[in-house]
C-alpha positions as a printed NumPy array, in Angstrom:
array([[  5.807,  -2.69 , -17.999],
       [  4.063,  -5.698, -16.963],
       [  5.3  ,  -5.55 , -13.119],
       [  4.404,  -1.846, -12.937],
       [  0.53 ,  -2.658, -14.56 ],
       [  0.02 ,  -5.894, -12.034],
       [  1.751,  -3.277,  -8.658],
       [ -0.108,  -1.055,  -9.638],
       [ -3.716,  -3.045, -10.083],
       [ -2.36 ,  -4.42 ,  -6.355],
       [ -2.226,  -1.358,  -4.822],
       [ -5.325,   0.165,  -6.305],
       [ -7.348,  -3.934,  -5.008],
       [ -5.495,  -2.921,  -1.804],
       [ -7.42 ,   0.53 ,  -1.505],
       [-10.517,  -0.387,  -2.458],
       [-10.467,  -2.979,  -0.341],
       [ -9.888,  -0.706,   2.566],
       [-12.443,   1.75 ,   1.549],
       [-14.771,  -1.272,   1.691],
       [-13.307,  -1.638,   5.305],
       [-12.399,   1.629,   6.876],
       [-15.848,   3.461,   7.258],
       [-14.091,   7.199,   7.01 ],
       [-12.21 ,   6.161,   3.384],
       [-14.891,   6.615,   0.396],
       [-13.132,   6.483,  -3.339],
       [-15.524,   7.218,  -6.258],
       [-14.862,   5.153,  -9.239],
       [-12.408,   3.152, -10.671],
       [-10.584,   5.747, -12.867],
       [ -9.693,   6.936,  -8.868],
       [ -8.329,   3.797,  -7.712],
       [ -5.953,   3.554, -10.197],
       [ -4.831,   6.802, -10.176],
       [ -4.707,   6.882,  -6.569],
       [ -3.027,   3.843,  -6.942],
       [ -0.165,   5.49 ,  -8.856],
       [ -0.413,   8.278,  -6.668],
       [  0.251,   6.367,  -4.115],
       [  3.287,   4.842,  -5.525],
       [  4.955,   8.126,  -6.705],
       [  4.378,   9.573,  -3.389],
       [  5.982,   6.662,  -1.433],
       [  8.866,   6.548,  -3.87 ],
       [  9.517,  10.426,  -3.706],
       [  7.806,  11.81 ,  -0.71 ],
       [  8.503,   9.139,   1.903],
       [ 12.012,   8.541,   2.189],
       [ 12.286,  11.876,   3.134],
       [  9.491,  12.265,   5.751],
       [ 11.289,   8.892,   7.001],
       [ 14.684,  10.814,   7.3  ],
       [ 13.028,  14.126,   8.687],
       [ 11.226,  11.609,  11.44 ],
       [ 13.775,   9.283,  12.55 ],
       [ 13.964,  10.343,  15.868],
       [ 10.473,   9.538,  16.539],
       [ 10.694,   6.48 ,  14.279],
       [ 13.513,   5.11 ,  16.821],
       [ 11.757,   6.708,  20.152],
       [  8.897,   4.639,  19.235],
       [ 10.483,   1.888,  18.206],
       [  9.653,   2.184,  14.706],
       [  5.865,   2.256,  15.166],
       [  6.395,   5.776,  13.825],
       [  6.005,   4.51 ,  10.234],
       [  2.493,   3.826,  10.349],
       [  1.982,   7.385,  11.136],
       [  3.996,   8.192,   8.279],
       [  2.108,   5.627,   6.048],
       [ -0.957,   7.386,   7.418],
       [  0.254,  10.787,   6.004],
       [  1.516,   9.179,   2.339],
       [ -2.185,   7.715,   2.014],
       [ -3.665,  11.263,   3.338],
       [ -1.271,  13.277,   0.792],
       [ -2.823,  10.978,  -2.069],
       [ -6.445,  11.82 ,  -0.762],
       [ -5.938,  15.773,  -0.441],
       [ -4.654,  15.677,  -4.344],
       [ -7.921,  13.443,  -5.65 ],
       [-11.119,  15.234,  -5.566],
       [-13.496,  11.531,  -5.558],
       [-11.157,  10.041,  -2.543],
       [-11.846,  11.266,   1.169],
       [-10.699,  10.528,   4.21 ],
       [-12.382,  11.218,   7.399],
       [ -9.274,  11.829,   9.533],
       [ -6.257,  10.759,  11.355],
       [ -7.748,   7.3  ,  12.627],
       [ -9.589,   6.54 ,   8.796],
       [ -6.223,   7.018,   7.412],
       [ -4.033,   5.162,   9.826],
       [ -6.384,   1.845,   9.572],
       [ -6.514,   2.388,   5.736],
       [ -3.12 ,   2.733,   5.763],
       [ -2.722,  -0.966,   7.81 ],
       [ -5.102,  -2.42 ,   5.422],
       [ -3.347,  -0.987,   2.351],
       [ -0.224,  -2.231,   3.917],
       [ -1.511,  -5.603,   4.614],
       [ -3.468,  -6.284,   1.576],
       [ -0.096,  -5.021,  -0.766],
       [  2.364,  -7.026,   0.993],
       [  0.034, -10.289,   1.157],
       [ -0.198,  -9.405,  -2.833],
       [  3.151,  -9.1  ,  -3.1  ],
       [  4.175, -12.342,  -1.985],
       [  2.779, -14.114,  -5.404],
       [  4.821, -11.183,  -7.466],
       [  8.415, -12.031,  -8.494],
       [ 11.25 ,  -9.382,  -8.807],
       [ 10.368,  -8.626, -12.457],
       [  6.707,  -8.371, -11.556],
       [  5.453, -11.51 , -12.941],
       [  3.158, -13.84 , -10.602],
       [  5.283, -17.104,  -9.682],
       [  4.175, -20.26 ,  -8.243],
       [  6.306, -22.503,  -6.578],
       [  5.786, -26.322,  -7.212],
       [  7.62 , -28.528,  -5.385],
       [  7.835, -32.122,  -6.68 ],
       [  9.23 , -35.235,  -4.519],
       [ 11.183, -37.654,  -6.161],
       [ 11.43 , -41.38 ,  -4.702],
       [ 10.787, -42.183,  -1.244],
       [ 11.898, -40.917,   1.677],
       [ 13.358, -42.634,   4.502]])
């Protein structure tokens, strides 16, 4: 429950930080990032694999630069079901889709496998050499 709260509260930091960002993104409120934020998660666990299968000629035409078009349309989807988030169009959501990317995967990093933050310390012992 604990990794799903902190992804979650990641992805809806990553949005608002692109609506800060991306002038054609507005979201109004916080009760709309964090259900975008879920949104957003539900969509790319249900929706995306299979506009990633349905677009895998393109994906491998363009050498998979494809996906940030289809990143583009999960973060679009998520606006057209929430009345208080817009997006401008199809540049607004491809840059707030990069930013959303960016910012979760950056977040991510500091997020272990059960969804707890970890910090690596690394000690030396004796001398070296």
């Amino acid at each position: 429950m604990t990794g799903f709260l902190l992804r979650t509260g990641v992805t809806a930091l990553a949005i608002w930080i692109a609506s800060a960002i991306v002038p054609g993104l507005r979201v109004e409120g916080t009760l709309t990032l964090l259900v975008a934020a879920v949104l957003l998660g539900v969509v790319n666990a249900v929706v995306r694999p299979i506009a990633i299968v349905l677009t895998l000629p393109l994906t491998l035409l363009s050498l998979g630069l494809f996906l940030v078009v289809v990143n583009a349309g999960m973060l679009a989807l998520v606006a057209a079901m929430l009345d208080a988030m817009t997006l401008a169009g199809f540049w607004s959501a491809v840059f707030a889709s990069l930013v959303v990317s960016a910012v979760s995967t950056t977040a991510s990093w500091y997020v272990g496998p059960r969804g707890q933050v970890q910090v690596l310390i690394v000690e030396r012992r004796g001398d070296v050499g």
